[in-house]
N, C-alpha and C positions, 0 to 999 in steps of 0.2 A: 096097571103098571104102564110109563109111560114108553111108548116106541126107543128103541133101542138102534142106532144107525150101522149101517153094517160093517163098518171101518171101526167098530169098538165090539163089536160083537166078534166078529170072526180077529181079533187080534191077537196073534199067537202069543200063547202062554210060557211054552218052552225053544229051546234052542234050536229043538226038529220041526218046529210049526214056521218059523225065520223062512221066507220067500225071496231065494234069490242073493243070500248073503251067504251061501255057504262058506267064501272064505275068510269072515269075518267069524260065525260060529264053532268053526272049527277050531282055531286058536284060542277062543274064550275057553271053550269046554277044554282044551289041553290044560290050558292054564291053570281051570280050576282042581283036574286032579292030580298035576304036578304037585299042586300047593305054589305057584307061583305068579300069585295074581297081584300087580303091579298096588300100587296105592292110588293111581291116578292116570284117567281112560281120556281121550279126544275123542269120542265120534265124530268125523266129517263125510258130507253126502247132501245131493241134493234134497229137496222135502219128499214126507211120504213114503220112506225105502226101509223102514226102521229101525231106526238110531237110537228114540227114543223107548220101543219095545225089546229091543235088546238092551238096555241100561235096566229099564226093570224088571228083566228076565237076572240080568248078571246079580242084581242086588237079591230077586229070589233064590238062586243058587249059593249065594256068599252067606247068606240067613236062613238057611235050611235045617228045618228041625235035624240034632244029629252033627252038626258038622257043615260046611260046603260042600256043596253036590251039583254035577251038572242035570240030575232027574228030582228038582224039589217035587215033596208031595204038595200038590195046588188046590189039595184041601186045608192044610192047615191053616192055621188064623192067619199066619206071618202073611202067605205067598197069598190069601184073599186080598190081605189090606195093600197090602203093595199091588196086586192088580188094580186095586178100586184106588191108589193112589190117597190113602189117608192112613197108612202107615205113620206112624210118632219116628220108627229111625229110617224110613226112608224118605228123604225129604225133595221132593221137587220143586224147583225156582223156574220163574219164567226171566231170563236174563235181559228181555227187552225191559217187564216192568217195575224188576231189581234191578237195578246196572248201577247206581249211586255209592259210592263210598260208605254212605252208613249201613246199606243192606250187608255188605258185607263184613265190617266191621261187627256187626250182630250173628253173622256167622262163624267169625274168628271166636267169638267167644262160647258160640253154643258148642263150637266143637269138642272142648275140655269135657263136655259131659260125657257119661258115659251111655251107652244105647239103654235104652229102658227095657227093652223083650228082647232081641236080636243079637245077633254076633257082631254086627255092623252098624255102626251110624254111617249112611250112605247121603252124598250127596250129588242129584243130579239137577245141574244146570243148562236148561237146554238153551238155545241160541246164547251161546256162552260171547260170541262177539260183539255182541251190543254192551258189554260191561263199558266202563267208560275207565279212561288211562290209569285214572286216581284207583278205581277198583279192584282192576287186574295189580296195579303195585300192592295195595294192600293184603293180598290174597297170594303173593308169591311166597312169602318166608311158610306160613301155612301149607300151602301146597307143596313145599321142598320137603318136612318134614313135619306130615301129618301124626295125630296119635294113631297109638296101633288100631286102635277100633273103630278108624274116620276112613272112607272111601270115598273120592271124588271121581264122577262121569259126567265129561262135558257133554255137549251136543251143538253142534254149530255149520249149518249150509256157506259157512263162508269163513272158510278157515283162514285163510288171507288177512284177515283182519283181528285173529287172533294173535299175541304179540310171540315172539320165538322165545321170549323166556317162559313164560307158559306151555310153549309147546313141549320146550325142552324139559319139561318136568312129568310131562304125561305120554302114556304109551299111547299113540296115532292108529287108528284104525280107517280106512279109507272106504267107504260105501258106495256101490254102486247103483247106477239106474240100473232097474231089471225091465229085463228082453221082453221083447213086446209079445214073444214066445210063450214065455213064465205066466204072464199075467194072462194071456188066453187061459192055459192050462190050471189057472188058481182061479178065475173067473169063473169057468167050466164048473169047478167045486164048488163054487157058492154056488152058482146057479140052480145044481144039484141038492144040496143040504135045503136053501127055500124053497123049497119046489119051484120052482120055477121053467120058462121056458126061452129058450133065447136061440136066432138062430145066429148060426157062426161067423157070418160074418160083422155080424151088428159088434161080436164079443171082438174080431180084430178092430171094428173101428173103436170100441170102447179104449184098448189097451191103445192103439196111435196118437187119442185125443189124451191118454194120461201123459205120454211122454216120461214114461216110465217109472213114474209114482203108482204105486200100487195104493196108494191110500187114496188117490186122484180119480184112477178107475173104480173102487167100489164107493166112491162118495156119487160118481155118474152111473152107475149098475143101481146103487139104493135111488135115483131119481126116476129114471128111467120103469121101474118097479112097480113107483106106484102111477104109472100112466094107464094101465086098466089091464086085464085077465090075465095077468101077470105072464104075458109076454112079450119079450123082448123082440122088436125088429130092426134092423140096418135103417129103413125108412126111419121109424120114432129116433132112433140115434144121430145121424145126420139131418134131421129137423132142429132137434131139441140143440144139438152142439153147432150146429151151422158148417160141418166140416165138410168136406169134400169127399165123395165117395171115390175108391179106386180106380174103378172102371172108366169114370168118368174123368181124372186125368190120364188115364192113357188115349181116352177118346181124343183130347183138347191136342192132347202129346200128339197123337197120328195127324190129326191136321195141321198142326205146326210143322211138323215135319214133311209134308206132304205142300210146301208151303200155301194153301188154303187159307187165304185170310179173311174173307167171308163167314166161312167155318169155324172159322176159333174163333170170329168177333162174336157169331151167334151163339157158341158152346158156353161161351164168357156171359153174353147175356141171360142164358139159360139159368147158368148156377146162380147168378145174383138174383132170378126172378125167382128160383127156388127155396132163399133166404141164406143163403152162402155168405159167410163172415168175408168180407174181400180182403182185410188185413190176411187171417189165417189162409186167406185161399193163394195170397200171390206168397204164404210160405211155402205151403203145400208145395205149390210148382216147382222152388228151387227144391225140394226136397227129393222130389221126383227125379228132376236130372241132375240130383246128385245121385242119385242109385243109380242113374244110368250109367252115370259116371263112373262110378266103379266098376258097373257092370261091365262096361266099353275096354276100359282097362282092365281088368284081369279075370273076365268071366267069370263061370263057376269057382275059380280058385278062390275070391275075394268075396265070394258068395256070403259066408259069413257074418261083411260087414254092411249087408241090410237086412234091416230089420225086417222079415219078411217070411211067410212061407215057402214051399220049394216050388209050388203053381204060380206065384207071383212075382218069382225070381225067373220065373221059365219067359213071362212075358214081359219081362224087362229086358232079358237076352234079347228074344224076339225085337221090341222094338228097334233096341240100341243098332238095328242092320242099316237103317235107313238115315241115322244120325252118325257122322263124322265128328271124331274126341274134339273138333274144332267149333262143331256147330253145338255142342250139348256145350262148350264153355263160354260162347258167347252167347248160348240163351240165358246162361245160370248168368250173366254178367247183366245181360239185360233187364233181368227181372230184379237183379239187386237195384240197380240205378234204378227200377222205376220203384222202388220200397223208398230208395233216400228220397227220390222227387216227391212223395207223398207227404212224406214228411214235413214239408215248405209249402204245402198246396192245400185247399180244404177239398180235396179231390181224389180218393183213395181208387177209386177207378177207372179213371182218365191215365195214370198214369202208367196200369197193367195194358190196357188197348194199346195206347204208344209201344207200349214194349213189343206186341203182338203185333201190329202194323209191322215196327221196324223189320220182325224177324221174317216175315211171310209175303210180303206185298212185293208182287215181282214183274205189273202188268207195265212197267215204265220201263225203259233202258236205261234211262238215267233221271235223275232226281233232279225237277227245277226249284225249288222251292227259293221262297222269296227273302234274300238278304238284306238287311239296312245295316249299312255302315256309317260307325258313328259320324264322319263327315255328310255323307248324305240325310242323317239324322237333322245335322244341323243346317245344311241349305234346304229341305225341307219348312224348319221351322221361318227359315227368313222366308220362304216360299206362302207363309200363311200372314206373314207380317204385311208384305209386297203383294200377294195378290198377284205376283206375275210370273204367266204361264213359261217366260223364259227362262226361269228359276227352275223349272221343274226339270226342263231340261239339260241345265245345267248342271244340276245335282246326280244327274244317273251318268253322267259322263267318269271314265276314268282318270285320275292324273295325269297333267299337262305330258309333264316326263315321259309318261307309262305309252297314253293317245300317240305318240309321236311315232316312238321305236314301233307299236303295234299297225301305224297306219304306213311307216316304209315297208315292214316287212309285207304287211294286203298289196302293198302297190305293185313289189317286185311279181306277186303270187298270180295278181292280173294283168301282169303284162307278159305274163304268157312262160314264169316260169314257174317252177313245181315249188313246191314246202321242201327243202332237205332237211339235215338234220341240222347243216352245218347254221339253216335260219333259227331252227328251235333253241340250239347251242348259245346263238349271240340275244335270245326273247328269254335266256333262261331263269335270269333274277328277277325281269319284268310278270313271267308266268308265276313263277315261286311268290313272288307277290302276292299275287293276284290272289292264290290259295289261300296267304298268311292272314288274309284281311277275312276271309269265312271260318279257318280253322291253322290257327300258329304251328300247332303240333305237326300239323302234317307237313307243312312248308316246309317246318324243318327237318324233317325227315329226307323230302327232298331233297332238300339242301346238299347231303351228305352220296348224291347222286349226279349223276350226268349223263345228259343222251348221247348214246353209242350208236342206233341205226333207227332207220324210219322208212320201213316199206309197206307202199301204200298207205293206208290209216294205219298202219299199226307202228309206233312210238315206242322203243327198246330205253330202256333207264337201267343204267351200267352203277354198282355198287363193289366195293372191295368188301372184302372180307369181315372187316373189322367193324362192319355195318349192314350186318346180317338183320339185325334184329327191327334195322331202321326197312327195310326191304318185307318184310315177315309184316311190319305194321301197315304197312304201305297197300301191301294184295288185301288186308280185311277189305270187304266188300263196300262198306261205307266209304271209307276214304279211296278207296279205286275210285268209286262211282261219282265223289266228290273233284277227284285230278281229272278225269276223264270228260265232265260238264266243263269246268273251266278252260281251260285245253281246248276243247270246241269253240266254246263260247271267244275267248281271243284268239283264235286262230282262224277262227273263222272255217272250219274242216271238221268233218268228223276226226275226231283221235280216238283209239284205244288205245291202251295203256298198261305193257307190261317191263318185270322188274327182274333182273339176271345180277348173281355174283362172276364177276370177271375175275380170272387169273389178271394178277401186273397189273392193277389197277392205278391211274394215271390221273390225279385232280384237273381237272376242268383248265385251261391255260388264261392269266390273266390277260385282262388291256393290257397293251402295254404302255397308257396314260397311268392305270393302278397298278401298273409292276414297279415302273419307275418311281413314285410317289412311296412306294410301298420300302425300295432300297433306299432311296431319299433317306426315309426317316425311321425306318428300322420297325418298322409294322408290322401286323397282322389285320388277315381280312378277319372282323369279328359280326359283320351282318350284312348280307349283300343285297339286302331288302328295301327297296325306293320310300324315301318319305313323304306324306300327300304333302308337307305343310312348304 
């Protein structure tokens, strides 16, 4: 007899064996001793949660020797054939490779027959939204009023694409992923019934890697199986799936947090040299401080909504002490942009490091790195045409315009007077420049500011109210560290760089060459930014 895979073996017969669909079961079995079971069912749900074992549970209970019954006996011939799916009146279609107009139209017609053994001619359609436009029309007047002894049950992971006049014809029953709880605990049971041996935790990463298809985890339980003496380890499991074991992201997690970037470049190299899927692994990560995330936010109250035991909710609490709701959203943010940059790159792990670099790398004060501006791009190139060294110098200089105002204000600074504010005040579109040509966003955010005080190095940037959120962007650490090189670098001074909302807030006072100009002609300043050309 040939091997039997454990996702058809263990596939519940009745409405009490149904994993995790209690609230889909409950209302079928009312329904059916009401006596008011609809003519036509939607299953929707992701794959694997059973859609399709409860459709022909419902067809065995509607064809039960006797009458409908929510306890058919699963001896009788009916409730065999319909398990073993070669049933004559219960009929199953695979909707991807029926979907044509004529299949259907052969079903309009077989309908008029009557069941040949049964109470019911049943018909179940699974991925019902692959039918094509012309199908599902033909199949509406049918489905509005079916004969008395026709039962239709769709099945379809993507209900969206079933059309609303078909919905509207069928009762909606909505299926959920089951908890990654359930499937430990149905796990646990098979593992039991094969003899088997497994230890617990290998069974949580089983149920993590389903992602909540229970037909997902015992199709990885039956592989896993036959790996030899029929036991189960965490090791064989996270070999075999390349997943990420727990422990080892909160290890990754403490060192990022701990900002260690040494540590988490090597923990990173670890899992990839252990055979770690790097797609799933930089899910994993967001997946992780999203639990934190909740965790951060509403502790044990929200506990709930991770999927998780109560010892691994205890150490998510724990961790979340050391992380700020501000730093778990800009790592979940960084690790997203480094998923999209993979995306564009043949480099799917180049672009998790960068992520890790940015979040942890603190041995600098500030960040030099090397900018080319498309102008400089292009005195470059003539620089390679010419061969002359004066080009080169040429090219790193800043605009005529920009050089000037920045070389009066160095002059006033060494002839012996200080940097006020009131110099910063009149360099302020020349600086906001300067930012706009490495990073536009933040310039303007500037923009929507003005220096208020300057003692010693440290540089006060005054904001109203109504430009909170440009102030809030401004302190992320990046674009600090980015105003704060610049700022130096043409000032020629260390500057720090901090950001206050003011009562009475007061815009910046124009020239009065661009006040005039501006009543002249009835204007608005719309960019106060220099142009190289």
């Amino acid at each position: 007899m040939s091997y039997l895979v454990l996702a058809r073996k263990h596939r519940p017969q009745t409405f009490d064996d149904v994993v995790g669909q209690e609230h889909i079961t409950q209302l079928l079995k009312s329904a059916i001793e009401s006596d008011r079971v609809a003519h036509s069912y939607l299953f929707c749900g992701p794959r694997g949660i059973g859609k399709t074992s409860c459709a022909r549970i419902l067809a065995m209970c509607l064809n039960a020797e006797g009458g409908p019954s929510v306890k058919p006996s699963l001896k009788s011939s009916i409730s065999q054939e319909i398990a073993k799916g070669t049933s004559f009146d219960v009929i199953e279609i695979d909707g991807a490779s029926n979907r044509g107009i004529d299949e259907i139209r052969t079903l309009r017609e077989n309908v008029k027959f009557s069941p040949t053994v049964a109470t019911y001619k049943i018909y179940i359609v699974d991925e019902v939204h692959m039918l094509t436009s012309e199908a599902f029309n033909a199949l509406l007047k049918t489905l509005e009023e079916p004969p008395e002894h026709v039962k239709f049950i769709f099945a379809t992971t993507d209900p969206n694409k079933v059309p609303a006049t078909i919905i509207s014809r069928c009762q909606r029953f909505d299926f959920k992923r089951i908890s990654m709880k359930t499937i430990v605990e149905h796990l646990t049971t098979i593992v039991k019934k094969e003899k088997l041996t497994a230890e617990p935790d290998s069974l949580y990463a089983i149920a993590k890697a389903s992602q909540g298809s229970l037909r997902d985890a015992l199709s990885i339980l039956d592989q896993l199986s036959a790996v030899g003496d029929r036991k189960i380890t965490t090791e064989d499991v996270t070999s075999m799936l390349g997943v990420v074991e727990t422990q080892l992201l909160f290890e990754l997690t403490q060192a990022i947090g701990e900002k260690n970037c040494a540590r988490s470049l090597e923990m990173l190299e670890n899992m990839i040299d252990k055979g770690k899927d790097i797609k799933q692994l930089g899910k994993d990560i967001i997946d992780h401080f999203r639990n934190m995330m909740i965790i951060k936010v509403g502790g044990k109250g929200l506990g709930k909504l991770v999927d998780y035991p109560s010892a691994i909710k205890e150490m998510y609490l724990k961790q979340c002490e050391i992380f700020s709701l501000k730093d778990i959203l800009n790592t979940i943010d960084a690790f997203i942009q480094a998923q999209e940059t993979a995306r564009i790159t043949e480099s799917l792990r180049m672009p998790l490091e960068i992520a890790i670099a940015k979040l942890t790398y603190t041995n600098e004060t500030t960040v030099k790195a090397p900018v080319v501006q498309k102008k400089t791009a292009v005195n470059l190139e003539k620089v390679i045409e010419t061969k002359s060294i004066s080009k080169i110098i040429e090219a790193e200089q800043p605009p005529e315009e920009e050089k000037q105002e920045l070389d009066e204000a160095a002059k006033d600074i060494d002839s012996g007077g200080d940097l006020t504010k009131e110099n910063v005040g009149k360099l302020w579109d020349t600086l906001t420049t300067a930012v706009s040509k490495e990073k536009m966003s933040t310039a303007t955010y500037l923009q929507d500011g003005k220096p208020i005080a300057l003692a010693g190095a440290v540089l006060t940037v005054g904001f109203p109210h109504t430009s909170r959120f440009s102030k809030e962007t401004l302190e992320e650490q990046d674009n600090l560290r980015l105003v704060e090189r610049i700022f130096t670098e043409k000032l020629k001074t260390s500057i720090s760089v901090k950001y206050v909302i003011i009562e009475n807030y007061v815009p910046q006072a124009e020239e009065e060459s661009i006040k005039e100009a501006l009543d002249t002609f009835g204007g608005t300043v719309v960019n106060r930014w220099h142009r190289d050309d």
